[in-house]
C-alpha positions as CSV (number, residue, x, y, z in Angstrom):
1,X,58.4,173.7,129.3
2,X,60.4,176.2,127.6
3,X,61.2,176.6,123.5
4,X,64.7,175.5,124.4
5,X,63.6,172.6,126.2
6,X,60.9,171.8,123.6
7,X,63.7,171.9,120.9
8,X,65.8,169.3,122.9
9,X,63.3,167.0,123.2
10,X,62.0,167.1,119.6
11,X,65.6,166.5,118.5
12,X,66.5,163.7,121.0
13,X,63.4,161.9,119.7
14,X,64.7,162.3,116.0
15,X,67.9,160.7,117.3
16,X,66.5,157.6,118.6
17,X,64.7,156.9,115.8
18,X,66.2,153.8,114.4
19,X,69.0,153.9,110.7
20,X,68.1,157.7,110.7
21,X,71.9,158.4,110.7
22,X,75.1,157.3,110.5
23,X,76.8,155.8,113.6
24,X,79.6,158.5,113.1
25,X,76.8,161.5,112.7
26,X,75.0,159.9,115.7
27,X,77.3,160.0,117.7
28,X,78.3,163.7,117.5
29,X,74.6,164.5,117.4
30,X,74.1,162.7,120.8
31,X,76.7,164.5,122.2
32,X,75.8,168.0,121.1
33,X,72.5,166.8,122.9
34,X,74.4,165.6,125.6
35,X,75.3,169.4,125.8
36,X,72.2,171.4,125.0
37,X,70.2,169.3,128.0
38,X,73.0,170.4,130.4
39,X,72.8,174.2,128.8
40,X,68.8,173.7,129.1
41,X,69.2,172.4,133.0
42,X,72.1,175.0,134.1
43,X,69.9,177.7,132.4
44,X,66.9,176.7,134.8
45,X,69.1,175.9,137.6
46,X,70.1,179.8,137.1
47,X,66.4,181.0,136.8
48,X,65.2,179.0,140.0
49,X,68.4,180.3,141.9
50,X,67.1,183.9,140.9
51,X,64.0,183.4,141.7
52,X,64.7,181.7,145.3
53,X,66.5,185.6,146.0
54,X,63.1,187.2,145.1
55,X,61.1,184.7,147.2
56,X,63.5,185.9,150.1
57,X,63.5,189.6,149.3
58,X,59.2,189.1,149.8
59,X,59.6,186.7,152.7
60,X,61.8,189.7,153.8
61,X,59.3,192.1,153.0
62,X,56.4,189.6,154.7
63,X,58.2,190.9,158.0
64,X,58.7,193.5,157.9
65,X,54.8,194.6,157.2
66,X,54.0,191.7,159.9
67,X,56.4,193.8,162.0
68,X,54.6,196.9,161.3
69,X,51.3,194.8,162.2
70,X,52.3,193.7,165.3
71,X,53.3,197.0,166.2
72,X,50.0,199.0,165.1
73,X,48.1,196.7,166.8
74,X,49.9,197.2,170.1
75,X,49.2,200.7,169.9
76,X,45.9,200.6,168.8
77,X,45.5,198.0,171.8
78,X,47.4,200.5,174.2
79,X,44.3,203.5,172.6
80,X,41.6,201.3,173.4
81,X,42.8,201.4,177.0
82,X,42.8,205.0,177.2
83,X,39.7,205.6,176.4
84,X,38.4,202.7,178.5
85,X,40.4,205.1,181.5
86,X,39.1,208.4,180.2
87,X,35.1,206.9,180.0
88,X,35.9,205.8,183.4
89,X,36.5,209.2,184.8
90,X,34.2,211.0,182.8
91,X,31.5,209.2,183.9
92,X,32.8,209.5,188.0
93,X,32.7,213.2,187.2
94,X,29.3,213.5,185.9
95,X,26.9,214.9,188.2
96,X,24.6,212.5,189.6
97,X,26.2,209.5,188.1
98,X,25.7,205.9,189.1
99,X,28.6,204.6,186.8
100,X,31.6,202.9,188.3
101,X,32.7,201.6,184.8
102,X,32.8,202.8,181.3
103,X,29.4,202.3,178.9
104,X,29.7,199.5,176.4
105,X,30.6,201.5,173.6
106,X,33.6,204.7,174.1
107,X,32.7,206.5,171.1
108,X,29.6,207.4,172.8
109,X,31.4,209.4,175.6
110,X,31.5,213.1,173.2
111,X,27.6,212.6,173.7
112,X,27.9,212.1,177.0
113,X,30.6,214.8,177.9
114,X,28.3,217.5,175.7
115,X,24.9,216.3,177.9
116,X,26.5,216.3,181.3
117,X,28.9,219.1,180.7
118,X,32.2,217.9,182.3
119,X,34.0,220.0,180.3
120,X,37.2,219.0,181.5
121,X,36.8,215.5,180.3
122,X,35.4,216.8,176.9
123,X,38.8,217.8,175.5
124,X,40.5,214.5,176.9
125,X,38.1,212.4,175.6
126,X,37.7,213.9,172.0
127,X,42.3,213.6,171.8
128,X,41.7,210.2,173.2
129,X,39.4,208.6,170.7
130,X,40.9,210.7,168.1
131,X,44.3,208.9,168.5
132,X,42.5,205.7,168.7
133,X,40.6,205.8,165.4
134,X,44.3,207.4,163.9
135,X,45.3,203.8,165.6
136,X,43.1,201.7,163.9
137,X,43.6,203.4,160.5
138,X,47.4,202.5,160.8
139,X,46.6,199.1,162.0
140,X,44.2,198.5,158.9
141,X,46.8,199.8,155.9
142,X,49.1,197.6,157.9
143,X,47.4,194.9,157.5
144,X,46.8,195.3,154.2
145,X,50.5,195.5,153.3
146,X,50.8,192.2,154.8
147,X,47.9,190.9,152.8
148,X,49.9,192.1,149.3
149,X,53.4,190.7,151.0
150,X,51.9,187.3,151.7
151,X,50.4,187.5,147.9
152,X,53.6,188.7,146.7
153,X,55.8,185.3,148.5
154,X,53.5,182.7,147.3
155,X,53.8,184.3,143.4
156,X,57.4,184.4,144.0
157,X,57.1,181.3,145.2
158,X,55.3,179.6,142.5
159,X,57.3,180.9,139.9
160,X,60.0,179.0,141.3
161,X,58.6,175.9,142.0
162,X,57.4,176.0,137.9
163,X,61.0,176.6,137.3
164,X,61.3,173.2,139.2
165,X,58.7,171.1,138.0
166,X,60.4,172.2,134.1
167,X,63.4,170.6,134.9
168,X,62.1,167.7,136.3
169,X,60.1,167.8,133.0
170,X,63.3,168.2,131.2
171,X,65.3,165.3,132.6
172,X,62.7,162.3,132.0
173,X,62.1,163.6,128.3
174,X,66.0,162.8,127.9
175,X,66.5,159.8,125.5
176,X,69.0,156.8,127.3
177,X,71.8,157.8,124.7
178,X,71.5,161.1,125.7
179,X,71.8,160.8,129.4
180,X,74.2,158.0,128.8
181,X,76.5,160.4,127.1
182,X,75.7,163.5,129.9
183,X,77.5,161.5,132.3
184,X,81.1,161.9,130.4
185,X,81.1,165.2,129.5
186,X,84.1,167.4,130.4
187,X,85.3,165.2,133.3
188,X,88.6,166.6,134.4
189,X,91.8,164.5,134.0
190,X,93.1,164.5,137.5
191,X,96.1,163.6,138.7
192,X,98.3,160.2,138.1
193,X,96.5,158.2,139.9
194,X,92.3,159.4,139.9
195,X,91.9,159.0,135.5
196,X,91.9,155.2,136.1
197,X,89.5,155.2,138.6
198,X,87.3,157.9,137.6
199,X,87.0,156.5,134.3
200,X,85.8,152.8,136.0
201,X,83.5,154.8,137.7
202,X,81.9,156.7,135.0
203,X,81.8,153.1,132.6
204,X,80.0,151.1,135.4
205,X,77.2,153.8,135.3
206,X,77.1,154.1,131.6
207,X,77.0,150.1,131.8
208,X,74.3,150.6,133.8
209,X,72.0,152.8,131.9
210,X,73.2,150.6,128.6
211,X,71.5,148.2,130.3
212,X,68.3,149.8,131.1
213,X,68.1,150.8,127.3
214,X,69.0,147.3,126.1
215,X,66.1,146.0,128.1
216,X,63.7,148.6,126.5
217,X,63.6,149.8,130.8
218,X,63.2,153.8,130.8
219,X,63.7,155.3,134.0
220,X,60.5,156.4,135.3
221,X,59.7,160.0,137.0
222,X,59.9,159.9,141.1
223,X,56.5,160.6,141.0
224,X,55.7,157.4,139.2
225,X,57.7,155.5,141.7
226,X,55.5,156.9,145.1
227,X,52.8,154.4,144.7
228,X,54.1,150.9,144.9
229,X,51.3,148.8,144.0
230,X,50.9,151.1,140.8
231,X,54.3,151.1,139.4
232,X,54.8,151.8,135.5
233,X,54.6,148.2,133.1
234,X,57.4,146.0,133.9
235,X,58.4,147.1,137.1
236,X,57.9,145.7,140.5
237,X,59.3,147.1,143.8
238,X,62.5,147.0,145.1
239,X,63.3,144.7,148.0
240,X,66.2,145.1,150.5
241,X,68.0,142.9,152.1
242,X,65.3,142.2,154.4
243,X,63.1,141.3,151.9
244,X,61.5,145.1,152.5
245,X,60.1,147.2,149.8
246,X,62.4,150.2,149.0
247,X,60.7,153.6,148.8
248,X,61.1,155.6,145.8
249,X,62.8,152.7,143.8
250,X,61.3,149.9,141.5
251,X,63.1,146.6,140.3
252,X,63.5,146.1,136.5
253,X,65.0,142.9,134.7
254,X,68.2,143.1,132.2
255,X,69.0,140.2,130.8
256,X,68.0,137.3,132.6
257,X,68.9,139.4,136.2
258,X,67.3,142.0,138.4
259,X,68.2,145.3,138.8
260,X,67.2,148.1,140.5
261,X,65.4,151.1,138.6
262,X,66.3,154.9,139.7
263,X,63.7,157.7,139.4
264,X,64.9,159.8,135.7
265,X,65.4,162.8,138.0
266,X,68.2,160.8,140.2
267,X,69.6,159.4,136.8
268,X,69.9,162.8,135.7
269,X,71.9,163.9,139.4
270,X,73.9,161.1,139.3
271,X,74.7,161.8,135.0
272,X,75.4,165.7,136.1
273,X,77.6,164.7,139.2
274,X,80.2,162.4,137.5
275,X,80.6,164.7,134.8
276,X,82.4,167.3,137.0
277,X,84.8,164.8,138.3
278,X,88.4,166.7,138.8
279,X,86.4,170.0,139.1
280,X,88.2,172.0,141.3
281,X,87.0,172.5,145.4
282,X,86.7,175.6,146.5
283,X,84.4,177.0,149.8
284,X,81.4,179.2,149.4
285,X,80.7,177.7,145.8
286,X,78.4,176.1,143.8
287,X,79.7,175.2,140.3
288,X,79.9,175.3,137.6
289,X,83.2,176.3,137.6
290,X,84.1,175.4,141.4
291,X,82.2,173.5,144.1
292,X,82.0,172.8,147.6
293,X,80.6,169.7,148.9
294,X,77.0,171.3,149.8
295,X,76.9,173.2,146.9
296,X,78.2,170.3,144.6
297,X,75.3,168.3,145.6
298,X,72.8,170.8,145.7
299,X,73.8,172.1,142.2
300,X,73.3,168.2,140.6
301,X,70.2,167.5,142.5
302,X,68.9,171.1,141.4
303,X,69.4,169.9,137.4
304,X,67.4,167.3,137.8
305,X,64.8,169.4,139.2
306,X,64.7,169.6,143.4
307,X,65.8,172.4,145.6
308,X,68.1,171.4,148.1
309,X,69.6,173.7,151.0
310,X,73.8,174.3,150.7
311,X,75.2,173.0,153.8
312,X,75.4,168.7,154.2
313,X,73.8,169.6,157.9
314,X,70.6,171.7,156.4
315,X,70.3,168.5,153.9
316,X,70.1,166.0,157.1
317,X,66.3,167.3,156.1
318,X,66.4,166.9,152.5
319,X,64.8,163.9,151.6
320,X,63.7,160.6,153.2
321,X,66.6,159.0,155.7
322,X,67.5,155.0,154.6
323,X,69.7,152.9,156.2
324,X,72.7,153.1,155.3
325,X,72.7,149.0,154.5
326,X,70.1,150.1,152.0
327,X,71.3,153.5,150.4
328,X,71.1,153.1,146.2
329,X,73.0,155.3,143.6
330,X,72.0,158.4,143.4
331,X,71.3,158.9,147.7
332,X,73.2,161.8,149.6
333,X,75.8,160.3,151.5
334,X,76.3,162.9,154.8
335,X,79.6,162.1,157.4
336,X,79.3,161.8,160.9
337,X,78.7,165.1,162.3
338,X,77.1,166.4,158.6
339,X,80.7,168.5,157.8
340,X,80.2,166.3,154.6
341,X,78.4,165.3,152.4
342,X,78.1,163.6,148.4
343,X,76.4,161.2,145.8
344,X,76.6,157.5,146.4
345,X,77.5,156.2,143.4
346,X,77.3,151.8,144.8
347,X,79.9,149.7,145.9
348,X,80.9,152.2,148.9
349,X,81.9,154.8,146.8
350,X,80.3,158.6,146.6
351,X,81.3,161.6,144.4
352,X,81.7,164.7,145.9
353,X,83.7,167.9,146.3
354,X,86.9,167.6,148.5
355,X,88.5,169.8,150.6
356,X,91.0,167.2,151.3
357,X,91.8,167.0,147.5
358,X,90.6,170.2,146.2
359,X,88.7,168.4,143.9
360,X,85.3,166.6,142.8
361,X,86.3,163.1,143.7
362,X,85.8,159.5,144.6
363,X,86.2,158.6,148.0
364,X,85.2,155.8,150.4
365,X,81.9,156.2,152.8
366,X,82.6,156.3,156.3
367,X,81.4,154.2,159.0
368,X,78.7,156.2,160.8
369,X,77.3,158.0,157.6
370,X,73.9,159.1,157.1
371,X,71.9,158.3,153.8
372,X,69.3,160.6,152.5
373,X,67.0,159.8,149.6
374,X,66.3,163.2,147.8
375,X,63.7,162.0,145.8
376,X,61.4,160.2,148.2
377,X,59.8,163.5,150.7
378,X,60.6,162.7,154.8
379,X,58.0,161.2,156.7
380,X,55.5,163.5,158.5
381,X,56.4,163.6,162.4
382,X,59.7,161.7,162.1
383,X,61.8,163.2,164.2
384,X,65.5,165.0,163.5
385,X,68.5,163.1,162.2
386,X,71.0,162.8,164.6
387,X,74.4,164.0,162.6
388,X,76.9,162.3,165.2
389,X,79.9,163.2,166.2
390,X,82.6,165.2,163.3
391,X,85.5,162.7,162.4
392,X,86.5,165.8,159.3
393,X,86.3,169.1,158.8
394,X,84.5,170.7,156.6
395,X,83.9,168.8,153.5
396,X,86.0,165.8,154.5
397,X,89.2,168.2,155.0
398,X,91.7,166.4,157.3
399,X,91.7,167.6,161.0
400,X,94.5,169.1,162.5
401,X,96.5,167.1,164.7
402,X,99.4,170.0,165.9
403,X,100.2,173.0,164.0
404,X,101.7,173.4,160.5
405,X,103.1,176.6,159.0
406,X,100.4,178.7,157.5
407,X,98.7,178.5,154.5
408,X,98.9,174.8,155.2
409,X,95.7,173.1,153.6
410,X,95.4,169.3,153.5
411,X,97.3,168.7,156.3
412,X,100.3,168.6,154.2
413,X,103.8,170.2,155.0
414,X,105.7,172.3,152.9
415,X,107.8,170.8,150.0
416,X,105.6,167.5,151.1
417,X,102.5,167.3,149.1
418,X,101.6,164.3,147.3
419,X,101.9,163.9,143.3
420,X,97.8,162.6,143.8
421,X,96.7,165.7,145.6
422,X,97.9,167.8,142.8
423,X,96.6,168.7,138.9
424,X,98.9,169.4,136.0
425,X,98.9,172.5,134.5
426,X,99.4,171.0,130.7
427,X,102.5,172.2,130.6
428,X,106.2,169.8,131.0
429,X,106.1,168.5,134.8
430,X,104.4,171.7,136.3
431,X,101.5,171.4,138.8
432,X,99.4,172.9,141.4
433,X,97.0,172.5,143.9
434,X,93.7,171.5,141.7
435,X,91.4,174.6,142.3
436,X,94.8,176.9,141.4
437,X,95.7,174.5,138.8
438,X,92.1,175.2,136.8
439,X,92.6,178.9,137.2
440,X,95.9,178.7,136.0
441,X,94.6,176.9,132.8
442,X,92.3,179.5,132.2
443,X,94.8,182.2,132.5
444,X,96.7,180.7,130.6
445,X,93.8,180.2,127.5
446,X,93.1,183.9,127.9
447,X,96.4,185.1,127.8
448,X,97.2,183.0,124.7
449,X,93.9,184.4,123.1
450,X,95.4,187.9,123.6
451,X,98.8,187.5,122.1
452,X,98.4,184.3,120.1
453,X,101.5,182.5,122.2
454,X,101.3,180.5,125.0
455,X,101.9,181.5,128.4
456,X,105.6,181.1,129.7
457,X,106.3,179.4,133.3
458,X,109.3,178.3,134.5
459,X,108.6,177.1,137.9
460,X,105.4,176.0,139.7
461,X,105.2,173.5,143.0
462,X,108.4,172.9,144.0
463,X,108.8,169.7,146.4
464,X,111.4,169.7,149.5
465,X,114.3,168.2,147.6
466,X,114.3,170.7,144.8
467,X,114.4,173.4,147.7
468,X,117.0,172.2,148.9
469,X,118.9,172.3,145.3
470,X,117.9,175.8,145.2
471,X,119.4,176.8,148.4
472,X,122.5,174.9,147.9
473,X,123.2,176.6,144.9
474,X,121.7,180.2,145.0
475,X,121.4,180.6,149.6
476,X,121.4,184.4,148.8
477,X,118.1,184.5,146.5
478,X,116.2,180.8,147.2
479,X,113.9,180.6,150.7
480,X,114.9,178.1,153.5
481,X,113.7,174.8,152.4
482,X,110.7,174.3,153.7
483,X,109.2,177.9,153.6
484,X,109.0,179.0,150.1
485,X,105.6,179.9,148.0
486,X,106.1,177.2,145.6
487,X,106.3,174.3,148.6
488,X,102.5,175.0,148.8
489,X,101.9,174.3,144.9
490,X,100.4,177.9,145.2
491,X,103.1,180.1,143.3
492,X,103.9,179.9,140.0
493,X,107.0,182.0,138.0
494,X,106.3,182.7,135.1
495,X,108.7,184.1,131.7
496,X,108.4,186.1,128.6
497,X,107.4,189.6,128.3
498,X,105.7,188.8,132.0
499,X,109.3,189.7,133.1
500,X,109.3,193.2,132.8
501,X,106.3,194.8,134.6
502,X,106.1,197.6,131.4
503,X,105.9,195.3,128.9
504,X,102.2,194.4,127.2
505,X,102.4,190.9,128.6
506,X,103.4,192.1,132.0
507,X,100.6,195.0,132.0
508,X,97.8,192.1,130.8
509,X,98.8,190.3,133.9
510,X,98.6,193.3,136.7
511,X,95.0,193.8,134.7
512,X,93.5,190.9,134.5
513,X,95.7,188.0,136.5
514,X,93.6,188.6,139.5
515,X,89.9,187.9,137.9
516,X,91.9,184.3,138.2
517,X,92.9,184.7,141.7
518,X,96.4,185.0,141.0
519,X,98.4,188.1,142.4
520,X,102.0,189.7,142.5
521,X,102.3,190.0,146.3
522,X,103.5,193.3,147.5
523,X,107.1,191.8,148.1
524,X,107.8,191.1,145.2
525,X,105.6,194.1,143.4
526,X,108.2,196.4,141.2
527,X,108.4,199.1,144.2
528,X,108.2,196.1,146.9
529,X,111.3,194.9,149.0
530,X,112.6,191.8,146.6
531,X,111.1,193.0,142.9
532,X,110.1,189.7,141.3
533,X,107.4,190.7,138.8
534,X,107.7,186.9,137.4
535,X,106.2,185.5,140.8
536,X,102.9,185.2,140.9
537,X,100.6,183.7,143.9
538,X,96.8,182.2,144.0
539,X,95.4,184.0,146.5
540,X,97.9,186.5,149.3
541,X,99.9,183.4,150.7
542,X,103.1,185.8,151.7
């Protein structure tokens, strides 16, 4: 365990020591624990993803060199033969010779040549074995190098999995309070109708590991849990439905009722995973900042200390399969055809990165899922999970039934998106799509950082009614209803010195706008064919 991660733990034990503080002063010093475990697991989580980059490089390397094996060794193979051919005819060429076949041993054939004098052969056979002992000299560095690459992929290799086993280390040292309070950091307000049930969401698990404290019940490691006839004091398996024993779980009592105990690492996925809630979605990513769904899960699972592949199809293999029926918090919920994938949370609800809402959010399980427990290893011999048949697109984004003007995303229309699929910007009634909407608010911090004044916007998504306003009033400047930027919740306008492409405001934004993804499309660029240096786009949607 690291100094950092040393430090946390001696300081969450002096929290829990009992009338050492204040309630007020406890509080904020659970909290700024809250936030040096999640700096101590991102911080390995960023070591173990460098390290996973080396052990490919020397995997790479691995090869290669076996490559370069393979290769010496067919030619020293192809050597050997040609001096099995040229001891064949030397020895048909010698006077008085018996031989049909070469002697046992080719490097005795110089001997031979020199004592029958065939000196013909003598100049063949010298090049010959020449090239094969050249042959086998290549072949032996060869195999060397492979020697140091395979050497070099298992150091790589354990480096990482140390990396690993700290976290894991890391997240069942954590106090209750503290990973009580890691589950409601920074969760995202989303829109109108998500804080309500987000914030349900987030209470029932804090009830839950309230509980657990309450009834003195510490959530064990997984590797406490493997064994069910020697599970920690107190704790007993869990049963399902069927009265079967539940692997990688154990059942505690709270109160006067039983309950089921998680693994600390899963507490610690689950604690990670809710506190991203109204993140934004976007493809290719894996936090913190942005997610998809593989990566979203992969990220949380990788806090609490296992490496998980990034696509919800390469995580069929992650973990143990359950029944569905039987999947507990904290299980990786994968759609039918594995274009999906996120953390069950109970109660037929999992968290997970959207493409449907651009967001981390709550959504239903669908019929057909597949449940994988992360903590528990699969079974030896058990064959593949069958993923099933798509009924989504790529994390859970609607399929397309008929076309829709381009850059259509949701399966919305123009003008026709939905106040719940879209994120305030913090500013009057203006909004975006969510992943545009957190750039924007970044933008927007680091332009007000620069000039000390906030940044100016006049327009933002505009539904299909105020289109049509527009064009009724102004047909000459405002787009067809139905076909402007802002009907996508894309495009924003924006006021102040941004105005006037010379200005400091307006030269800040052609240097740094698009580190936020935002750009002044070429239309409307100050030498383009309509010059609106006000309008600006996430992401080339002209």
């Amino acid at each position: 365990m690291g100094p950092l991660a040393i430090l946390l733990v001696a300081a969450a034990l002096c929290v829990v020591l009992p009338g050492a503080r204040t309630q007020g002063t406890y509080g904020r010093d659970v909290t700024a624990l809250a936030l040096t475990a999640r700096a101590t697991l991102l911080e390995q989580a960023d070591r173990y993803r460098a390290l996973e980059r080396a052990v490919a490089a020397r995997r790479l390397d691995l090869g290669k060199a076996r490559a370069a094996q393979h290769a010496a060794a067919a030619v020293l193979a192809a050597r050997r033969a040609l001096v099995g051919r040229a001891a064949a005819e030397l020895y048909s060429e010698a006077p008085g010779s018996a031989y049909a076949a070469p002697p046992p041993n080719p490097r005795d054939l110089q001997e031979v040549a020199e004592r029958d004098g065939v000196a013909a052969t003598e100049a063949l056979v010298a090049t010959t074995l020449a090239r094969a002992r050249q042959a086998s000299t290549v072949l032996d560095a060869a195999t060397h190098r492979v020697t140091a690459a395979a050497a070099a992929v298992a150091a790589a290799r354990g480096r990482a999995d140390q990396v690993l086993a700290a976290s894991r280390s890391t997240v069942t040292a954590l106090s209750p309070e503290i990973v009580l309070r890691l589950a409601s950091l920074d969760v995202v307000t989303g829109s109108r109708s998500e804080p309500a049930r987000n914030a349900a969401a987030v209470g029932r698990w804090q009830h839950y590991l309230a509980g657990l404290a309450a009834a003195d019940i510490t959530p064990p490691p997984a590797a406490d849990l493997t064994d069910l006839d020697d599970l920690p004091s107190g704790l007993s398996p869990a049963l399902d439905m069927a009265g079967k024993p539940m692997p990688g779980l154990a059942r505690g009592v709270v109160g006067n009722r039983p309950v089921v105990v998680l693994p600390a690492e899963t507490v610690a996925a689950v604690s990670n995973a809710l506190s991203q809630l109204g993140k934004p979605y976007a493809a290719g990513t894996s936090g913190p900042a942005s997610y998809d769904c593989g990566g979203f899960t992969a990220t949380n699972w990788l806090l609490a200390g296992y490496a998980l592949p990034a696509s919800p199809m390469d995580q069929l293999t992650a973990g143990l399969p359950v029944a569905l029926s039987s999947a507990q918090v904290g299980d990786l919920v994968i759609s039918p055809g594995a274009r999906d994938v996120g953390i069950y949370l109970g109660d037929g609800t999992v968290v997970g990165a959207s493409a449907a809402t651009h967001r981390v959010a709550l959504r239903g399980v669908l019929a057909g899922s597949t449940a994988i427990r992360v903590s528990v290893p699969p079974r030896p011999g058990a064959g593949a999970v069958a993923p099933g048949v798509a009924r989504t697109g790529a994390c859970g984004a609607p399929l397309r039934h008929g076309s829709y003007d381009d850059p259509a995303w949701g399966g919305y229309r123009n003008g026709q998106i939905p106040a719940a699929a879209l994120c305030g910007l913090g500013v009057a009634h203006h909004a975006l799509r969510c992943d545009a909407a957190a750039s924007y608010r970044e933008m927007a911090n680091a332009f007000a950082t620069e000039f000390g004044t906030p940044l100016c916007i006049t327009d933002s998504y505009r539904p299909l009614g105020a289109q049509v306003e527009a064009f009724s009033a102004k047909p000459e400047l405002a787009a067809v209803p139905g076909t402007s930027n802002h009907g996508w919740a894309l495009a924003v306008d924006l006021c102040g010195g941004i105005s006037s492409p010379g200005s400091p405001q307006g030269r800040w934004m052609a240097a740094n706008a698009g580190r936020f993804g935002f750009v002044n499309p070429d239309w409307a660029a100050p030498n383009g064919e309509k010059p609106e240096p006000w309008h600006w786009e996430y992401g080339y949607i002209s």
